[in-house]
C-alpha positions in Angstrom: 27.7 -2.9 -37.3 26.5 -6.1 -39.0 24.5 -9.0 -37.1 27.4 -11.0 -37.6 30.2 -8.1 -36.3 28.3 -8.0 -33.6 27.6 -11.8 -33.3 31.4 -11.9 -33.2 31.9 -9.6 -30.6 29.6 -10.8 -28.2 30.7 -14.2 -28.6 34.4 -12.6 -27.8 32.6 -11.0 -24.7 31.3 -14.3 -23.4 35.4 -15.9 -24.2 36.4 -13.6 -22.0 34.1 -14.6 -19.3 34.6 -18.7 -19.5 37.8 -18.4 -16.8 35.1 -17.7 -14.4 32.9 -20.7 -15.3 36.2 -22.8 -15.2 36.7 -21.9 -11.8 33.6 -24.1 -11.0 34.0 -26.8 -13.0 32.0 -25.6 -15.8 31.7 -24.3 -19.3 29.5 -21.1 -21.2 29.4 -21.4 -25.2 27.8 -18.9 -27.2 25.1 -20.1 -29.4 23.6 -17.5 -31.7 22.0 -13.5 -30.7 19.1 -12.6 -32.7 19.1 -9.3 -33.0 15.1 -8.7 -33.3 14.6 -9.8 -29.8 17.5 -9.2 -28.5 18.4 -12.5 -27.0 21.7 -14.3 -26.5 21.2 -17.6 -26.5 24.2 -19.6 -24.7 24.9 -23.6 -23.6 26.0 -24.0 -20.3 28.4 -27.2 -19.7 29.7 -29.2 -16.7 29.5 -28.4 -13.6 27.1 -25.6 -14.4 24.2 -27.5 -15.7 21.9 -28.0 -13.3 23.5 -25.6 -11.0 20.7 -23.7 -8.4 23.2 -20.6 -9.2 23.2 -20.6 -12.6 20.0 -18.1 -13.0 21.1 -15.6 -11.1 25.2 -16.1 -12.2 23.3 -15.7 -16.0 21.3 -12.8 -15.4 23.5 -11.0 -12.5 27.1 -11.4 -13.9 26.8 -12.2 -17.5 24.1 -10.5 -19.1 24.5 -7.0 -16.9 28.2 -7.4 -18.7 27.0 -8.0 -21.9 24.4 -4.9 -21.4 27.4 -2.5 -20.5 29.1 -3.3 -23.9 26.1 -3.9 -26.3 22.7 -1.8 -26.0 21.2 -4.3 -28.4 21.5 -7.2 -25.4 18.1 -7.3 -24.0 17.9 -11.1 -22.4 20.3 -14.2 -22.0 18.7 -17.5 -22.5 19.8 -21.4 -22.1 19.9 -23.6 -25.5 18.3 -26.3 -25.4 21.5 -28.3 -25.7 22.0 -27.2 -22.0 19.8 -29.9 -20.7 20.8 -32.4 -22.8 24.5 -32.5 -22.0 26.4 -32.9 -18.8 29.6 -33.2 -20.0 
């Protein structure tokens, strides 16, 4: 599968999981996944910015889903958009 198939897909993934940030007032928008490291790197909107559950809702509940679909998922990380908007 390409970078950008899988890009695709993963982005899809995290779609799928937005209901549950809506629920709380707050928004998850995939970013980019470099596929050397790994990394997903998301932006995190609303409600959820600045959240003290956010970490653990990241690391707990999104990326251990993301890991169960896509072996290539190492690590979830915020963009740096996340701290600049609170919208």
């Amino acid at each position: 599968m390409s970078t950008n198939q899988l890009s695709t897909k993963i982005e899809s993934a995290i779609d799928e999981l937005k209901p549950q940030f809506h629920q709380d007032k707050g928004d998850i928008t995939f970013k980019k996944f470099d596929p050397k490291t790994g990394i997903i790197e998301v932006i995190l909107s609303g409600a959820c910015v600045g959240c003290p559950a956010t970490t653990m809702h990241l690391q707990e509940g999104v990326l251990k889903t993301l890991q169960r679909e896509f072996r290539e998922v190492k690590h979830i990380a915020l963009a740096p958009e996340t701290f600049i908007s609170r919208g």
